[in-house]
C-alpha positions as CSV (number, residue, x, y, z in Angstrom):
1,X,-24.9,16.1,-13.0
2,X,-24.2,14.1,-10.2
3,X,-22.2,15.6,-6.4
4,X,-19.0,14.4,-6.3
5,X,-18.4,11.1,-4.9
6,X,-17.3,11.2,-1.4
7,X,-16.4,8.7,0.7
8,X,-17.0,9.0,4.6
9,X,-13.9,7.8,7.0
10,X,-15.0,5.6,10.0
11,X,-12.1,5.5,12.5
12,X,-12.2,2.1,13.9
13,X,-9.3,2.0,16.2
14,X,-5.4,3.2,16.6
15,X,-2.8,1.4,14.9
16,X,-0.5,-0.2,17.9
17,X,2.9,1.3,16.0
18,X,3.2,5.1,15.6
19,X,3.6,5.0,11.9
20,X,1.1,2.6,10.2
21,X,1.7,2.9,6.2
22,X,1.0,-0.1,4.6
23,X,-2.3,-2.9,5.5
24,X,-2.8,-6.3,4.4
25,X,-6.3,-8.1,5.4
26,X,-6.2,-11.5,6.0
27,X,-9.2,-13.9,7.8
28,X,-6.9,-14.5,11.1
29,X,-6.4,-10.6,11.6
30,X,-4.9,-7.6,9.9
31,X,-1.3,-7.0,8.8
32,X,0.4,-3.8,9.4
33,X,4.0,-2.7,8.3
34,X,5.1,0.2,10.8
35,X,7.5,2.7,8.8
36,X,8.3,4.4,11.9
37,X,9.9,1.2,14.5
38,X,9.6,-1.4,11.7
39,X,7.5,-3.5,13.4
40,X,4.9,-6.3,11.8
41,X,2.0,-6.4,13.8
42,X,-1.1,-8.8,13.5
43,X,-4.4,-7.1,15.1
44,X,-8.0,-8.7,15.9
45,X,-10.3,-6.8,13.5
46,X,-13.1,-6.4,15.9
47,X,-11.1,-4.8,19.2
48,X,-8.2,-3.7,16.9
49,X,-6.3,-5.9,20.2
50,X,-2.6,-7.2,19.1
51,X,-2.5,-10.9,18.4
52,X,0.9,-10.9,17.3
53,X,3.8,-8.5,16.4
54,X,7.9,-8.5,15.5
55,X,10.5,-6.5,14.3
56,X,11.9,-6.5,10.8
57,X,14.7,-5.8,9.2
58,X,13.4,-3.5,6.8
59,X,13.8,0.2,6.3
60,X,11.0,2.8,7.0
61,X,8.5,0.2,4.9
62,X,5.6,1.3,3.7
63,X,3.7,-1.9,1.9
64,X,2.8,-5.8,3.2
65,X,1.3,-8.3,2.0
66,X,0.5,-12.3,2.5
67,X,1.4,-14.4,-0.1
68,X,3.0,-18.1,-0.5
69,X,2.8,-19.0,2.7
70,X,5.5,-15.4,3.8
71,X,4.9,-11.9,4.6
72,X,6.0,-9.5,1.9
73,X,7.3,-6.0,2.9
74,X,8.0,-2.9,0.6
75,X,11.1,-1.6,2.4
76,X,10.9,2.1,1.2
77,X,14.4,3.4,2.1
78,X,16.5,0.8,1.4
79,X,14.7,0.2,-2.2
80,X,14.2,-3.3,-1.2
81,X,11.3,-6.0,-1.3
82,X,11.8,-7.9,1.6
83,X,10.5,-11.7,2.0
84,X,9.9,-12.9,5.3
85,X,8.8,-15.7,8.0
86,X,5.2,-15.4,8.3
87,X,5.5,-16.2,12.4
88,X,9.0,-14.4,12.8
89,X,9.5,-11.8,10.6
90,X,13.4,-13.8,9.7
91,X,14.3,-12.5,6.4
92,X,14.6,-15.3,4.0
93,X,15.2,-13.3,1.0
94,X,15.4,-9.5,-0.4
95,X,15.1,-8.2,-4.2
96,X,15.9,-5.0,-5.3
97,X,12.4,-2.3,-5.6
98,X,11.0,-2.5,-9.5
99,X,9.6,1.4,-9.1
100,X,12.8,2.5,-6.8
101,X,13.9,6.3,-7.7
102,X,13.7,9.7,-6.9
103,X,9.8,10.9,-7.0
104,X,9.0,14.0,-9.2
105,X,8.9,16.6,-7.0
106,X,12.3,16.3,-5.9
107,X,13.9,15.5,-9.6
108,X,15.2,19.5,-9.2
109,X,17.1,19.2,-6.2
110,X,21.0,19.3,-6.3
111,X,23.4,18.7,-3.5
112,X,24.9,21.7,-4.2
113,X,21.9,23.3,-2.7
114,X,22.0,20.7,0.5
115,X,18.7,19.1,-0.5
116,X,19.7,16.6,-2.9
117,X,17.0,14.3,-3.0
118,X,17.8,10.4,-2.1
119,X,15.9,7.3,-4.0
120,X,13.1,5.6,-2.5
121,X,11.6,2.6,-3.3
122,X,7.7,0.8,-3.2
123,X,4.8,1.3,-1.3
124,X,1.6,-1.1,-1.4
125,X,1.4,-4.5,-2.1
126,X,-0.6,-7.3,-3.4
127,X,-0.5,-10.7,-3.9
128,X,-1.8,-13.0,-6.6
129,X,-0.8,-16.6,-8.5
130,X,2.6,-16.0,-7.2
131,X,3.1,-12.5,-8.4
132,X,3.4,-9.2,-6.2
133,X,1.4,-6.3,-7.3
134,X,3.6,-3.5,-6.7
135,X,2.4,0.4,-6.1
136,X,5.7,2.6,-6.8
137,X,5.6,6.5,-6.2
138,X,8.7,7.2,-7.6
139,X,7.9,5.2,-10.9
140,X,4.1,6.3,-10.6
141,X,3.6,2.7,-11.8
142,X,2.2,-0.3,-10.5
143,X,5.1,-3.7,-10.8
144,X,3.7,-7.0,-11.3
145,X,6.4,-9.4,-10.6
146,X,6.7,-12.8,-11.0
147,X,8.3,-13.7,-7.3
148,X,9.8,-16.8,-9.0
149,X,12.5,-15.4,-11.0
150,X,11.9,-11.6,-9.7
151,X,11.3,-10.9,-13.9
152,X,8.7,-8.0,-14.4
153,X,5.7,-9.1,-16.6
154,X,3.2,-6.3,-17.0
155,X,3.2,-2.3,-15.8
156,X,0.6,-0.7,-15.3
157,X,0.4,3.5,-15.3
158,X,-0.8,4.8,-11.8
159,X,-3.1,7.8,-11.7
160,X,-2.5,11.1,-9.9
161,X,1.4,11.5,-8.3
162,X,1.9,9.5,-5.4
163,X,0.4,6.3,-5.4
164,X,0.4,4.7,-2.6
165,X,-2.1,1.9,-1.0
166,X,-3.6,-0.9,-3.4
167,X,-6.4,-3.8,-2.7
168,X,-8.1,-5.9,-4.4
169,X,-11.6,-5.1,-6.2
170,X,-14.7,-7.7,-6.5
171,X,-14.3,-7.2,-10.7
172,X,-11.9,-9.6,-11.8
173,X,-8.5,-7.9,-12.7
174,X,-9.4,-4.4,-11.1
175,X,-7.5,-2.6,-8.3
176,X,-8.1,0.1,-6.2
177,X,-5.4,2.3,-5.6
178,X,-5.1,5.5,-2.9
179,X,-3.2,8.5,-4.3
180,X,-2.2,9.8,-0.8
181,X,-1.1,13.2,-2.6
182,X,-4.7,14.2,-4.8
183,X,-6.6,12.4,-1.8
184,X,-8.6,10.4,-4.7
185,X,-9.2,6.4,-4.5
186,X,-9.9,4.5,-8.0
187,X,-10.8,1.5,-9.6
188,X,-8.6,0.3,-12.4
189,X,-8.5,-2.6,-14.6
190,X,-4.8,-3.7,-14.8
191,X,-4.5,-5.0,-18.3
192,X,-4.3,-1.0,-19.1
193,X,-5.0,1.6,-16.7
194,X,-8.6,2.3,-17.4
195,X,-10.2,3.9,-14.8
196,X,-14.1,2.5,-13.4
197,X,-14.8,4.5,-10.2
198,X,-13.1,7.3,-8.2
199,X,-14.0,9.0,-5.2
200,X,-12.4,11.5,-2.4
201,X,-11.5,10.7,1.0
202,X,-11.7,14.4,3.0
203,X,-9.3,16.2,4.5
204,X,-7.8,15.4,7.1
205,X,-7.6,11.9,6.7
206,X,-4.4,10.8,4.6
207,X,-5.1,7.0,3.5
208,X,-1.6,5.2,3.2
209,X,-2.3,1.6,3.7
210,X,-5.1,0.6,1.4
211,X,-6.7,-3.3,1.9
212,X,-10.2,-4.5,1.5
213,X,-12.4,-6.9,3.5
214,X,-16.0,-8.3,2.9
215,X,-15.7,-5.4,-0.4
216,X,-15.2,-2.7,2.2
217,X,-12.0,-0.5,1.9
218,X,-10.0,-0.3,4.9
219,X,-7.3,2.1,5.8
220,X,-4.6,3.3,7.6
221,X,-3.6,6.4,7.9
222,X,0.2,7.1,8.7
223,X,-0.9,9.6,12.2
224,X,-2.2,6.2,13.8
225,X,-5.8,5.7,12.9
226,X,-7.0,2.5,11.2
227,X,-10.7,2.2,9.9
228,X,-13.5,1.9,6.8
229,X,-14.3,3.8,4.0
230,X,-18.3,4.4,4.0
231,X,-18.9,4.8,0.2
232,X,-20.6,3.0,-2.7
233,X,-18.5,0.6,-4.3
234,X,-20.9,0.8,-7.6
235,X,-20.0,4.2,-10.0
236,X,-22.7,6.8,-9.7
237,X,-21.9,9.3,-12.3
């Protein structure tokens, strides 16, 4: 029997927000969403320099992505999917979050006990034919929504608890998705769930944003750092 598949963290550089949690590549630079000042930023992928950056109206965010000519932002604490300028960051529209709710650990809280849990909403995003792929913690789904009429058309079941970053795999139809709770990032065709690859990322990286570029994961974890995944993209076991 095979070792357990392990993938090997290469920090690249440190996010230029405090807070990175969501990552969107893209050939002129990589997107960030900044949950801590809410700022978009656009960095060079080589020097990890700042080529562009602006604040947002949205709410401790923790998803972007590029798509129809806009940014798209998950806006976590307001339950919101925000749609904005792609050189601005102007909102032009907001829709409601299709996972928004209370995640599962906190279902048992009361306010009588001061720790009543609040809803949250989405987390990573992806783009595609004018749909957003949405990753939701507190539904443990992922949304696909068609951003034309903002009608869900297909759900698929998340694995693990907190599901958080998603990109794009080479296999037509397959996502990868980052549980930042199990530390665990799979391969899943989207039609139903089923599950192609898996590997760990070690502690104490936490991957948040999840995008891929040239089929190499990137990531960002939330403490600052931004950088590649070293692992086989082929399943070994």
């Amino acid at each position: 029997m095979s070792p357990h598949k392990v993938a090997d963290p290469i920090q690249i550089f440190i996010a230029p927000g405090t807070k990175p949690n969501g990552i969107q590549a893209a050939k002129d630079g990589l997107w960030i969403i900044d949950q801590d000042d809410n700022f978009v930023y656009k960095i060079d992928w080589t020097s990890g320099k700042t080529l562009n950056s602006f604040n947002t109206d949205t709410v401790h965010s923790s998803g972007i992505t590029i798509g129809g000519g806009y940014i798209w932002v998950s806006s976590t604490y307001s339950c919101e999917i925000f749609q904005l300028e792609i050189e601005t960051g102007k909102t032009v529209e907001k829709y409601p979050s299709p996972g928004g709710g209370i995640n599962a650990t906190r279902e048992h809280l009361t306010t009588s006990s001061g720790r009543k849990s609040e809803p949250t909403g989405d987390h990573g995003l992806e783009w595609k034919d004018n749909c957003l792929y949405v990753a939701s913690p507190p539904s443990q789904f992922v949304h696909v929504i068609d951003t034309t009429n903002w009608k869900e058309i297909h759900k698929m079941k998340a694995p693990g608890f907190r599901v958080h970053g998603i990109a794009w795999a080479e296999e037509e139809n397959h996502v990868w998705i980052a549980d930042t709770a199990f530390g665990v990032v799979s391969r899943h065709r989207l039609e139903d769930g089923r599950c192609y690859d898996a590997f760990r990322v070690p502690d104490p990286v936490q991957i948040h944003g999840l995008t891929i570029k040239d089929n190499i994961l990137w990531y960002a974890d939330d403490r600052g750092p931004i950088g590649k995944l070293s692992v086989s993209m082929d399943p070994d076991f």
